[in-house]
BAFI-3210 file (N, C-alpha, C; in Angstrom, 3 decimals, decimal comma, padded with zeros to 6 digits):
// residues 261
n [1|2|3|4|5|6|7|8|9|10|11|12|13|14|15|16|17|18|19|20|21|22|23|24|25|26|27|28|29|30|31|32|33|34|35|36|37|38|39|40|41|42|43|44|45|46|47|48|49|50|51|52|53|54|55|56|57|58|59|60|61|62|63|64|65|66|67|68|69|70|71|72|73|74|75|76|77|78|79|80|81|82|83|84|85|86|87|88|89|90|91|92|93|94|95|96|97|98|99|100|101|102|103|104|105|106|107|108|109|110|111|112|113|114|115|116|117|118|119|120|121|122|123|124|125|126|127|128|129|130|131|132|133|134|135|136|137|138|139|140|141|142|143|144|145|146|147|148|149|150|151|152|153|154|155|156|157|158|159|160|161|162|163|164|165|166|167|168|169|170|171|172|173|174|175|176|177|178|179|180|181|182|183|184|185|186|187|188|189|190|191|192|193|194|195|196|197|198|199|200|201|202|203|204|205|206|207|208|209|210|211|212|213|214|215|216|217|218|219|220|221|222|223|224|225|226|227|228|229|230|231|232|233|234|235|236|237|238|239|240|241|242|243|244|245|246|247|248|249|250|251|252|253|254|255|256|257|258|259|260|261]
n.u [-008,035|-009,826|-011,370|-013,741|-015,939|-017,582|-018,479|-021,125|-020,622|-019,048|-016,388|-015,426|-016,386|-013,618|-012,440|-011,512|-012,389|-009,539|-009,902|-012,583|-012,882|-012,338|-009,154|-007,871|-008,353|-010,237|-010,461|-009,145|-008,506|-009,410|-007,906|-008,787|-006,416|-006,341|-008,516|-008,184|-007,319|-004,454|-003,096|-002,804|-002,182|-002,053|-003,721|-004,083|-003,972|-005,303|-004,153|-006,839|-007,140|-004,082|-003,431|-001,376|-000,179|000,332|-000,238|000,970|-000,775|-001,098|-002,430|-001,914|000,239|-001,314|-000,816|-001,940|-001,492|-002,737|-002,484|-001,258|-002,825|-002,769|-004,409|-005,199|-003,980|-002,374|-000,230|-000,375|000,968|000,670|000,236|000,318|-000,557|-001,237|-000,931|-002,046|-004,474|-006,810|-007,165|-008,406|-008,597|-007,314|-005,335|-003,097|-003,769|-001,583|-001,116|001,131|001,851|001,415|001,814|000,234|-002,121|-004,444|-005,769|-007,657|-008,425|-008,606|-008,595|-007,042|-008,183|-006,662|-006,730|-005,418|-005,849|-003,962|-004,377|-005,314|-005,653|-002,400|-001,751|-000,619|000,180|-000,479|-001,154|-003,189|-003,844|-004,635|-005,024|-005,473|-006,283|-005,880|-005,687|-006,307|-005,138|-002,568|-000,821|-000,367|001,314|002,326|001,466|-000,446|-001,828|-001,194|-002,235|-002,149|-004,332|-004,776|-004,111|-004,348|-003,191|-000,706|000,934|001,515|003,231|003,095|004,575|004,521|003,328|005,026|003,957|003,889|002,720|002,808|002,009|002,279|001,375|-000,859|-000,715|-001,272|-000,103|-000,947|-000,268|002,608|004,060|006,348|006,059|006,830|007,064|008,275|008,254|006,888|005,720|002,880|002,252|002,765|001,565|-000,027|002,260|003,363|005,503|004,788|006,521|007,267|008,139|008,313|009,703|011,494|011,618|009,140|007,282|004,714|003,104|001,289|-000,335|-001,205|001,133|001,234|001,982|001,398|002,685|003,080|005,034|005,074|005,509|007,501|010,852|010,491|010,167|009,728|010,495|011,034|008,415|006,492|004,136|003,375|001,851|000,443|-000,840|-001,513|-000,653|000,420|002,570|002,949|003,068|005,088|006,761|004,745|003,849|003,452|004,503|003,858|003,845|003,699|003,254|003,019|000,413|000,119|002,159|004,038|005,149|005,828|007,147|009,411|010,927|009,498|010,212|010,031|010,225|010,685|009,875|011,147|011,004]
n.v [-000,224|000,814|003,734|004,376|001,645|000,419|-001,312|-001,500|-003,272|-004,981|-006,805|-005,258|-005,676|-006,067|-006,750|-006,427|-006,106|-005,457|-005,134|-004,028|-001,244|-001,240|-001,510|-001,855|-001,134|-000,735|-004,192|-005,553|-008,114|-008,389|-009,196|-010,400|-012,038|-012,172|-010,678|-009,236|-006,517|-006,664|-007,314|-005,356|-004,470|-006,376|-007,526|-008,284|-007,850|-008,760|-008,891|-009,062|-009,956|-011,211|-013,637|-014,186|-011,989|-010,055|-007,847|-007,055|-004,964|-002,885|-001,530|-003,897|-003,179|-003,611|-004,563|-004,607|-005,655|-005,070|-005,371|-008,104|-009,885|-009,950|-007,852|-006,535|-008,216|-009,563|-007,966|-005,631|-003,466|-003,081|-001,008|-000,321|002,648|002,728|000,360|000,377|-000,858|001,022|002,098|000,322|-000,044|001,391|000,817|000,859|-000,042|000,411|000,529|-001,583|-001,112|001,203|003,778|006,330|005,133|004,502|003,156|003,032|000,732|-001,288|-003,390|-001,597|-000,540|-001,426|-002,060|-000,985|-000,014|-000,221|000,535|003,117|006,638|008,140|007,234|003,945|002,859|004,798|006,730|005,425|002,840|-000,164|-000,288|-002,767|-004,319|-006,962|-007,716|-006,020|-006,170|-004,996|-007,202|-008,098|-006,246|-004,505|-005,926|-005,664|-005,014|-004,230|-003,580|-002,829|-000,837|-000,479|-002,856|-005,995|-007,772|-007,573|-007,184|-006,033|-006,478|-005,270|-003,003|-000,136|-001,441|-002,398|-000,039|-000,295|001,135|000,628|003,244|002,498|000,082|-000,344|000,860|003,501|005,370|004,523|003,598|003,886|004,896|005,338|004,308|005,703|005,458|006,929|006,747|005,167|004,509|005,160|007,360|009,227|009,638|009,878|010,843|009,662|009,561|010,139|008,789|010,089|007,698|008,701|011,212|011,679|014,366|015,032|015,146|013,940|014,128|012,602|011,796|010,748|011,879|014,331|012,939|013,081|014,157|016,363|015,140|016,735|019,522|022,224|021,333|021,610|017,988|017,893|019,888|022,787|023,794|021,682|019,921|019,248|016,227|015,040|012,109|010,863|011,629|010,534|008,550|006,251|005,789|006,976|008,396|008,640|010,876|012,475|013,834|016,211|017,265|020,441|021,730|019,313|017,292|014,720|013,616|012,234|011,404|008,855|009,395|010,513|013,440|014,317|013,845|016,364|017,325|020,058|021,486|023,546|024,185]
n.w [074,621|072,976|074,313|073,699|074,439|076,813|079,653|082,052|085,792|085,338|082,939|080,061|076,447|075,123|072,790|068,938|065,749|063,470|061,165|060,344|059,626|057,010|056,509|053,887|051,364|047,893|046,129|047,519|049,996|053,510|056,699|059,937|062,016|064,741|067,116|069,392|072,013|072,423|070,113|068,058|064,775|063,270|060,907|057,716|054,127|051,601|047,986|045,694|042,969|042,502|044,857|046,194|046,637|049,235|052,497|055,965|058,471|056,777|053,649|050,778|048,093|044,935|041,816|038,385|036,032|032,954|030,207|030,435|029,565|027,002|025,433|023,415|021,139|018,128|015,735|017,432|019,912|023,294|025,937|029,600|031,508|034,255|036,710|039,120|041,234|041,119|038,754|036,340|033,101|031,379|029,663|026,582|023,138|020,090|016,673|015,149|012,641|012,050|013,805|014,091|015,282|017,712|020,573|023,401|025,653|024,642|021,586|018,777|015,569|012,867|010,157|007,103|003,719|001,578|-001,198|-000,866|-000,206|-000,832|-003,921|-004,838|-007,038|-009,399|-012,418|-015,124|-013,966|-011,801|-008,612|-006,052|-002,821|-001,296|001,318|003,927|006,097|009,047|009,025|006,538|004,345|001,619|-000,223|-001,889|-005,317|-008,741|-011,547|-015,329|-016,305|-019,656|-020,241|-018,620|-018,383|-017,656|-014,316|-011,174|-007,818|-004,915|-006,374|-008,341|-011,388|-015,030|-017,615|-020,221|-023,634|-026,949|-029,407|-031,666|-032,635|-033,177|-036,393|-036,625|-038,649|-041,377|-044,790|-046,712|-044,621|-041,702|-039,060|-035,280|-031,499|-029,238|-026,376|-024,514|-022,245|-019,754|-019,237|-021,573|-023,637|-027,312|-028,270|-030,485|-033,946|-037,459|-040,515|-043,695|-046,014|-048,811|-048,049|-046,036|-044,355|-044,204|-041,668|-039,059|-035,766|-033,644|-035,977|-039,011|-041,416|-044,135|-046,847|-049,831|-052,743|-055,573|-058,372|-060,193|-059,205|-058,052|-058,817|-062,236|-064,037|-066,654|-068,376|-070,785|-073,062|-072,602|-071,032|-067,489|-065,818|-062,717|-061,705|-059,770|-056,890|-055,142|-052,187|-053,284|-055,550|-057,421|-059,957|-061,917|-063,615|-066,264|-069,082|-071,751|-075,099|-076,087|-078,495|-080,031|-078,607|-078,856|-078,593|-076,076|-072,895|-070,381|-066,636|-067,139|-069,132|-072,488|-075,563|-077,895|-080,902|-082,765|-085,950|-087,615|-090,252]
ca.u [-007,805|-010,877|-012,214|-015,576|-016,358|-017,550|-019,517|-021,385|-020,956|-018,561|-015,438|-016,370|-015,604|-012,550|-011,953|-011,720|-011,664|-009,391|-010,954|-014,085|-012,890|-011,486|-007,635|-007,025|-009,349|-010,687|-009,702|-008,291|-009,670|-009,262|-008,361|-007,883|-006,807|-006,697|-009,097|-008,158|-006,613|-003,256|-002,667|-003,241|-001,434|-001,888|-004,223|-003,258|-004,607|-004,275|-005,011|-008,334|-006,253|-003,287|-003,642|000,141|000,404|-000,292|000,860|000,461|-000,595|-001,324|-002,973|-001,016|000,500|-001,778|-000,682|-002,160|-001,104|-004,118|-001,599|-000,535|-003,610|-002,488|-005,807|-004,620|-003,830|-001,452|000,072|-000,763|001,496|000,007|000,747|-000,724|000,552|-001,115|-000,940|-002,713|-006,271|-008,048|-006,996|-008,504|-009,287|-006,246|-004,309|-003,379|-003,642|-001,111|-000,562|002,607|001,995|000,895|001,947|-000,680|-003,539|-004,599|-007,165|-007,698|-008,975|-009,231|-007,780|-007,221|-008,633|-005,441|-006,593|-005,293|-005,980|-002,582|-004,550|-006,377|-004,661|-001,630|-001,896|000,630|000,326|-000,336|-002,007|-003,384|-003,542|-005,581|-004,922|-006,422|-005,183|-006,559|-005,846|-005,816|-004,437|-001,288|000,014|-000,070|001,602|002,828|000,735|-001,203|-001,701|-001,136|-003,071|-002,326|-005,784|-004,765|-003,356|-004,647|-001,936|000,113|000,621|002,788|002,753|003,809|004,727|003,613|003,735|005,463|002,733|003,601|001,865|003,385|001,033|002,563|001,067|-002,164|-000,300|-001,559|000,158|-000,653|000,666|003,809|004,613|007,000|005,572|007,906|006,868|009,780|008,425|005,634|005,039|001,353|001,851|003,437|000,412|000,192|003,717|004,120|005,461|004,792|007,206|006,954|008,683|009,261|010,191|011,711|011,468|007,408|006,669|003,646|002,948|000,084|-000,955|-000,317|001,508|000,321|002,787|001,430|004,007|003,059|005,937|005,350|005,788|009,051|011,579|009,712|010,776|009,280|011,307|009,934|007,703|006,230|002,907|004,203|000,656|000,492|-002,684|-001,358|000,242|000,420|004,180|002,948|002,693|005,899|007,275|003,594|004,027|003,158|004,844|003,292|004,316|002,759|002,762|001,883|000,030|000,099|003,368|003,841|006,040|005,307|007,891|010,615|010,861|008,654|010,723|009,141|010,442|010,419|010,412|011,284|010,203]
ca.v [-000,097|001,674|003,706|003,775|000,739|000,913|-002,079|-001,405|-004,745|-006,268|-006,460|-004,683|-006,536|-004,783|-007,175|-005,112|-006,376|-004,114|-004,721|-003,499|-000,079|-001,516|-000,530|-002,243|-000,701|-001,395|-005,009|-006,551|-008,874|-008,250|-010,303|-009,489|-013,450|-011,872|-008,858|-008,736|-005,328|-007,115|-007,558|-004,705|-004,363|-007,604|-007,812|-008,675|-007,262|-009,669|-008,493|-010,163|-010,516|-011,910|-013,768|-014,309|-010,277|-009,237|-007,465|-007,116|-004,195|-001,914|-002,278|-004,239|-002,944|-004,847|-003,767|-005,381|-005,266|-005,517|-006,229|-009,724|-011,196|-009,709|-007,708|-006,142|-008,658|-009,816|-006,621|-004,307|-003,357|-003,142|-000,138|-000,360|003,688|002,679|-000,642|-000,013|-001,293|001,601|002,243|-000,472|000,046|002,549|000,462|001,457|-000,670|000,600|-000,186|-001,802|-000,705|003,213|004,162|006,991|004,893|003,786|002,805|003,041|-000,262|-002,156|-003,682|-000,180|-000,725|-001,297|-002,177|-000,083|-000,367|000,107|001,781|003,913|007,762|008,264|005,680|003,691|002,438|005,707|007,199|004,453|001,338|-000,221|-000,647|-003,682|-004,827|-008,186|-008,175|-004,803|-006,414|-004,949|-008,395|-008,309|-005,213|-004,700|-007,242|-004,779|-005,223|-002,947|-003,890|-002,084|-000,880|-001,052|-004,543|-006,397|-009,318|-007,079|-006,025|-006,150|-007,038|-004,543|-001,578|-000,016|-002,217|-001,059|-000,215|000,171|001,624|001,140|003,672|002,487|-000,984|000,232|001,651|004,778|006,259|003,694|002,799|004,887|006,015|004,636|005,374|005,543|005,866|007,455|006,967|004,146|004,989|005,386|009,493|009,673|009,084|010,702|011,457|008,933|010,500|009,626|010,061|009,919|007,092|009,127|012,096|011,376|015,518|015,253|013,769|014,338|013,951|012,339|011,428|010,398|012,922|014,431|012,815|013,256|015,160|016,381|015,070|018,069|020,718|022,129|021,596|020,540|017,136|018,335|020,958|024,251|023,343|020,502|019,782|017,823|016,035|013,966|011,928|010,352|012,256|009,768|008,332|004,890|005,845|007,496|008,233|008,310|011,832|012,535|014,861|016,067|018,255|021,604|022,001|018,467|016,845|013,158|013,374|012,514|010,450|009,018|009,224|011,131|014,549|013,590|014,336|017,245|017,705|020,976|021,479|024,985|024,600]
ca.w [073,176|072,509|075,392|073,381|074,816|078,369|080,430|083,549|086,787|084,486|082,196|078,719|075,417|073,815|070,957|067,713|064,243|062,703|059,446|060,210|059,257|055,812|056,064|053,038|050,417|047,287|045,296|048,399|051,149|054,736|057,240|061,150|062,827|066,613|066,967|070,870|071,941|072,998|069,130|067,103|063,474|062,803|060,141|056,685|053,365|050,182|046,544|045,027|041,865|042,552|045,947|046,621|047,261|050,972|053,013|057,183|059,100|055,957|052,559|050,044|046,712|044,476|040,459|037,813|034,333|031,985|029,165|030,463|028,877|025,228|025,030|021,805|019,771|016,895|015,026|017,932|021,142|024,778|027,181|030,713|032,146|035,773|037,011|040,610|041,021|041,141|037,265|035,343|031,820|031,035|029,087|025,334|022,280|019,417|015,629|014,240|011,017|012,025|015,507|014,903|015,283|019,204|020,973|024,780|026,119|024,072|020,658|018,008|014,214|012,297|008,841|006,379|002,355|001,049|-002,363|-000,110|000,278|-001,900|-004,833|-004,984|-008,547|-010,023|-013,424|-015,733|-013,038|-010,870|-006,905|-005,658|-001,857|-001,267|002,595|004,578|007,912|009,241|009,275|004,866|004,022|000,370|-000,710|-003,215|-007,126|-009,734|-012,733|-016,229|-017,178|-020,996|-020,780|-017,599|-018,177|-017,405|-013,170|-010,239|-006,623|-003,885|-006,496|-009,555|-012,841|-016,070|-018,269|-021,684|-024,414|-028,020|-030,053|-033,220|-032,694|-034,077|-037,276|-036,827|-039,577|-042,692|-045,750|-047,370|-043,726|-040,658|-037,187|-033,965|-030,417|-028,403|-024,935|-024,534|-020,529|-019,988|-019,359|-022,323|-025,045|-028,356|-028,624|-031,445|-034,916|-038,555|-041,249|-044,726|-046,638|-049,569|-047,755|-044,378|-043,803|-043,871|-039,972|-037,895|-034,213|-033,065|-036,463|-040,322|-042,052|-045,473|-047,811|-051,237|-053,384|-056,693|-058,774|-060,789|-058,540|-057,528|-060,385|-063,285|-064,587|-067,980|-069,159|-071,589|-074,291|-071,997|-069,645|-066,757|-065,060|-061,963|-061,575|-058,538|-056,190|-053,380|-052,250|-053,505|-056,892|-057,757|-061,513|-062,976|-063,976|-067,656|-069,934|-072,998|-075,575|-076,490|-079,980|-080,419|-078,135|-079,453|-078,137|-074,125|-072,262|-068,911|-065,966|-068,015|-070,627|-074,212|-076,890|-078,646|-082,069|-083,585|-087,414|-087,823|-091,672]
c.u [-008,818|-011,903|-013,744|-016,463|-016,393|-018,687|-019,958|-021,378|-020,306|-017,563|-016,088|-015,494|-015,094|-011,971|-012,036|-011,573|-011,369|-009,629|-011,635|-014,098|-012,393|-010,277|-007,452|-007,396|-009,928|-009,447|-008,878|-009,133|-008,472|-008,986|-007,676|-007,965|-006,527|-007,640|-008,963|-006,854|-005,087|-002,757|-003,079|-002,163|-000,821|-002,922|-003,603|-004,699|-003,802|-005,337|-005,830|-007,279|-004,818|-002,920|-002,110|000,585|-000,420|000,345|-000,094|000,576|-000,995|-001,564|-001,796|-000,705|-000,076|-001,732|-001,057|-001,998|-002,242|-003,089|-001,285|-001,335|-003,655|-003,640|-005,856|-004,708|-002,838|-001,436|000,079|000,066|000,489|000,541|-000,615|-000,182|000,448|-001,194|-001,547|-004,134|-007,030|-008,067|-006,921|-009,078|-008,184|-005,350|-004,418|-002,926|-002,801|-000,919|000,477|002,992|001,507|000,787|000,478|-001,849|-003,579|-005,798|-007,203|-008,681|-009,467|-008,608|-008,159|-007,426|-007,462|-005,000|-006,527|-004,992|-004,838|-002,612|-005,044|-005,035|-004,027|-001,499|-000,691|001,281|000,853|-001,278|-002,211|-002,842|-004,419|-004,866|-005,658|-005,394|-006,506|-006,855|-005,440|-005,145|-002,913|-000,379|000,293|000,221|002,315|002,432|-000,359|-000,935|-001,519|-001,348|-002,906|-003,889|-005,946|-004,419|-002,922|-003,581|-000,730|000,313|002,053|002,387|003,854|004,616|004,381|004,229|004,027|004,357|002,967|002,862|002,698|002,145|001,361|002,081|-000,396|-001,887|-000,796|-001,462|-000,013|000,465|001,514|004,270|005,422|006,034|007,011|007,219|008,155|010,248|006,880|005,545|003,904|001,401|002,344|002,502|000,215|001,520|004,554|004,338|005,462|005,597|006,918|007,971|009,273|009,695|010,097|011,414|009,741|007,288|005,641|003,525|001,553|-000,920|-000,577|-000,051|000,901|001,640|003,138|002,156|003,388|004,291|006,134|005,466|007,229|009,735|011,133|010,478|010,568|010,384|010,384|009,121|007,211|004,846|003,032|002,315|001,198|000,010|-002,310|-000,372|000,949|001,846|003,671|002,791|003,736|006,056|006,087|003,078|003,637|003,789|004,526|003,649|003,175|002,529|002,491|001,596|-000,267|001,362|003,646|004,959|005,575|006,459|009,435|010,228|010,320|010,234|010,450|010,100|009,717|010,526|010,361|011,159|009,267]
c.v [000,826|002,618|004,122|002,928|000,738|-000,822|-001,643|-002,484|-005,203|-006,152|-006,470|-005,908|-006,033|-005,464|-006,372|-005,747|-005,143|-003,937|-004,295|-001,682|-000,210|-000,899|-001,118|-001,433|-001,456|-002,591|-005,981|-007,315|-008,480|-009,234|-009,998|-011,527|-013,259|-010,144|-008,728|-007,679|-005,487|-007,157|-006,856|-004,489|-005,670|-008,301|-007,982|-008,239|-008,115|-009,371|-009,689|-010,626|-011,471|-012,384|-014,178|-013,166|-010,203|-008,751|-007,457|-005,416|-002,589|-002,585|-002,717|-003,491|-003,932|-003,939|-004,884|-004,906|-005,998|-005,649|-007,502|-010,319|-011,082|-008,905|-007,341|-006,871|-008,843|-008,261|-005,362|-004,381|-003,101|-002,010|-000,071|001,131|003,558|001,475|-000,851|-000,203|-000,298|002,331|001,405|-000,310|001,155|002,388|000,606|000,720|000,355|000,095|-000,418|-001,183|000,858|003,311|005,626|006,709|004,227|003,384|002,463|001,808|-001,119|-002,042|-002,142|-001,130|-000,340|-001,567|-001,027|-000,556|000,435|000,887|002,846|005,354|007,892|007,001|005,267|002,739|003,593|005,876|005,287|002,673|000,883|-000,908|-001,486|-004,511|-005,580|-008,450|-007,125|-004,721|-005,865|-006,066|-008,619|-007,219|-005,927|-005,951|-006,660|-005,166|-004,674|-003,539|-002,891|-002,157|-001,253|-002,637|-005,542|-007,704|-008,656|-006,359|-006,437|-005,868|-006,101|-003,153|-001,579|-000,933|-001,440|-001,605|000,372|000,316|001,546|001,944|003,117|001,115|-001,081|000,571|003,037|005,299|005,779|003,442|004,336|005,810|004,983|005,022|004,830|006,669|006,221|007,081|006,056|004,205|005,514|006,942|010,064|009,235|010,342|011,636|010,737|010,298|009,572|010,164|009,068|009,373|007,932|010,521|012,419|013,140|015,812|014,658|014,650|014,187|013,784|012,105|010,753|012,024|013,209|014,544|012,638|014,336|015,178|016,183|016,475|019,714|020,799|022,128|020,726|019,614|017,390|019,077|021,654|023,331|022,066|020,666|019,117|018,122|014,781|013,216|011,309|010,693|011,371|009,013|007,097|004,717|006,854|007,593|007,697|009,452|011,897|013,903|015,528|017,454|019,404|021,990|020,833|017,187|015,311|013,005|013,276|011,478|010,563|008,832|009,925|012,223|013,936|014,366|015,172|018,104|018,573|021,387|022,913|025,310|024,905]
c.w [072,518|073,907|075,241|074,008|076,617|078,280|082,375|084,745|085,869|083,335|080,884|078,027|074,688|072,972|070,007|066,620|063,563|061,251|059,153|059,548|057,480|055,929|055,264|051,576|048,959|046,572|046,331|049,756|052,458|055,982|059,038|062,443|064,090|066,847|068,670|070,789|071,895|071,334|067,973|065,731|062,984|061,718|058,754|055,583|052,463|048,898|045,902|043,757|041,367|044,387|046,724|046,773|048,075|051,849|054,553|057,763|057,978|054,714|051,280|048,473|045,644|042,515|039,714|036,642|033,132|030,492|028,966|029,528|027,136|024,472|023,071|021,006|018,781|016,279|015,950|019,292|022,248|025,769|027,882|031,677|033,777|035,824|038,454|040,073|041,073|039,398|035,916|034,227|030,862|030,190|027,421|024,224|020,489|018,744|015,714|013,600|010,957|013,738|015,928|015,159|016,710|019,390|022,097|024,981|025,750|022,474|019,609|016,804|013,724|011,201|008,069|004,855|001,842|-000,064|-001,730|-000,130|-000,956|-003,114|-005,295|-006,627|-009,462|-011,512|-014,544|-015,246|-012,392|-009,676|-006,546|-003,957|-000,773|000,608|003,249|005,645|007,942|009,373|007,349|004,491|002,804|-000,283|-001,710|-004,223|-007,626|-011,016|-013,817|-016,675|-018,722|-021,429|-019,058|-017,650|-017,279|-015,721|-012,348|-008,881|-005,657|-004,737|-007,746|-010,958|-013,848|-017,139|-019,264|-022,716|-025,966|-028,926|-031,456|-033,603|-033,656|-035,660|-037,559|-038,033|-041,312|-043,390|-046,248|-046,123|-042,260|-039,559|-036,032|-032,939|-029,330|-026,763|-025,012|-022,476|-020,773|-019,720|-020,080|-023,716|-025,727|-028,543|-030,007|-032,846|-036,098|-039,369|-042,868|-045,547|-048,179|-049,259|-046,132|-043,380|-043,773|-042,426|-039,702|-036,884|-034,211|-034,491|-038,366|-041,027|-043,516|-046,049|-049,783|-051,682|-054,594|-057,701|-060,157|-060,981|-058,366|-058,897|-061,369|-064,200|-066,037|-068,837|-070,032|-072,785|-074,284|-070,847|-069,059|-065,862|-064,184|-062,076|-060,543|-057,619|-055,087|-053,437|-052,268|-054,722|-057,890|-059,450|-062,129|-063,529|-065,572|-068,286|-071,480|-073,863|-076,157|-077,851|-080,683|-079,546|-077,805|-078,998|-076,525|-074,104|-070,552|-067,801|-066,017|-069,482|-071,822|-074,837|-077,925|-079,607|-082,397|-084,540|-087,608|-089,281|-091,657]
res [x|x|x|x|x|x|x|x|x|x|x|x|x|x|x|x|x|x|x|x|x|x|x|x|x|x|x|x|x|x|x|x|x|x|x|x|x|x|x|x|x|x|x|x|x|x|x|x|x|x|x|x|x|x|x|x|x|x|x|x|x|x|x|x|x|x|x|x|x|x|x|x|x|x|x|x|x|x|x|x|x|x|x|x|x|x|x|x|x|x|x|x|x|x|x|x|x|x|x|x|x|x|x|x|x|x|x|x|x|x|x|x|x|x|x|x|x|x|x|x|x|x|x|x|x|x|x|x|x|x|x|x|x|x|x|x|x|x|x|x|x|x|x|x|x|x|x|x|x|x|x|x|x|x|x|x|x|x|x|x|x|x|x|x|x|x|x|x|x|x|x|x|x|x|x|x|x|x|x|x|x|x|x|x|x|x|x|x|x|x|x|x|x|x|x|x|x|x|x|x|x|x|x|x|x|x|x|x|x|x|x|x|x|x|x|x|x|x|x|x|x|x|x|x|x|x|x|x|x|x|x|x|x|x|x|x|x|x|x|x|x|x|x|x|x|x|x|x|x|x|x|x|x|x|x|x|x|x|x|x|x]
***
């Protein structure tokens, strides 16, 4: 079996363990139960890992799937691409919730802040996301900054704005906001109670009227005076006559008798 083996006066000893050369290699045990020449390819090779794989006469297929034990984790998939023993540590931990995030050998970082990146509230809000785990998705806040009672859970809250709540525009004037959405500020308009064609934008309009401008309520041989122009003080106009002065009327033409003697 081996003619290595020589004895001089005497039969040599040609037992052989055929293990001694390792045919099985790494991860597996060896085992040779006749090492006499009469019985060669009879050793048996059984994987350290799973001791119910062996095989006789050559080394066993010994695959181990480093996935079985779930290394990953809740939320995260498991790929193992080799499964023989000499490729342990290969296996690839993938998000749920973002396939592009991995992590070779071990569990991948898979929290992600749902305000984080594109904001999912938007202008005048606040993003608040209480639990970043891929296992609580859409579980974000959206908080109106102007009016914190006010939010919403998993998309943006409606965040109205009436500007006319303030009265902006005082007394002797309407206000109307058209569009109360928070990207829609200073669009309110004021208009002027006694002259609906006065409005402003974005503030109170200037609705004093001289009632004695324009077509004079007076008529000729008359001094038409305001003293209060303002549209809360209407018909306080004064009319007074010119050749005699002791003569007026307030709100309406004086009567100005002329004696042509």
């Amino acid at each position: 079996s081996d003619m290595s083996i020589t004895k001089i006066d005497g039969p040599a000893t040609c037992d052989k363990d055929e293990c001694s050369a390792d045919p099985c290699g790494a991860g597996q045990t060896c085992n040779d139960p006749n090492p006499s020449p009469a019985s060669l390819k009879d050793f048996t090779c059984t994987c350290d890992k799973d001791m119910s794989v062996k095989s006789t006469g050559t080394a066993a297929t010994c695959e181990i799937d480093e996935c079985a034990s779930s290394p990953c984790g809740m939320g995260q998939s498991c790929n193992d691409p080799d499964m023989s023993y000499g490729s342990q540590h290969d296996f690839v931990c993938t998000c749920d919730s973002d396939m592009s995030i991995t992590k070779k050998d071990g569990p991948a970082t898979c929290d992600k802040d749902e305000c984080s990146g594109a904001d999912p509230c938007g202008a005048g809000q606040t993003c608040n996301d209480p639990n970043p785990s891929p296992a609580s998705l859409k579980d974000f806040t959206c908080t109106c900054d102007k009016d914190t009672s006010v939010k919403a859970t998993g998309a943006a809250a409606t965040c109205e704005i009436d500007e006319c709540a303030s009265s902006p525009c005082g007394m002797g004037q309407s206000c109307n906001d058209p569009d109360m959405s928070y990207g829609s500020q200073h669009d309110f308009v004021c208009t002027c109670d006694s002259d609906m064609s006065i409005t402003k934008k974005d503030g109170p309009a200037t609705c004093e009227k001289d009632e004695c401008s324009g077509a004079d309520p007076c008529g000729a041989g008359q001094t038409c005076n305001d003293p209060n122009p303002s549209p809360a003080s209407l018909k306080d106009f004064t009319c007074t006559c010119d050749k005699d002065m002791s003569v007026k009327s307030t709100g309406t033409a004086a009567t100005c008798e002329i004696d042509e003697c």
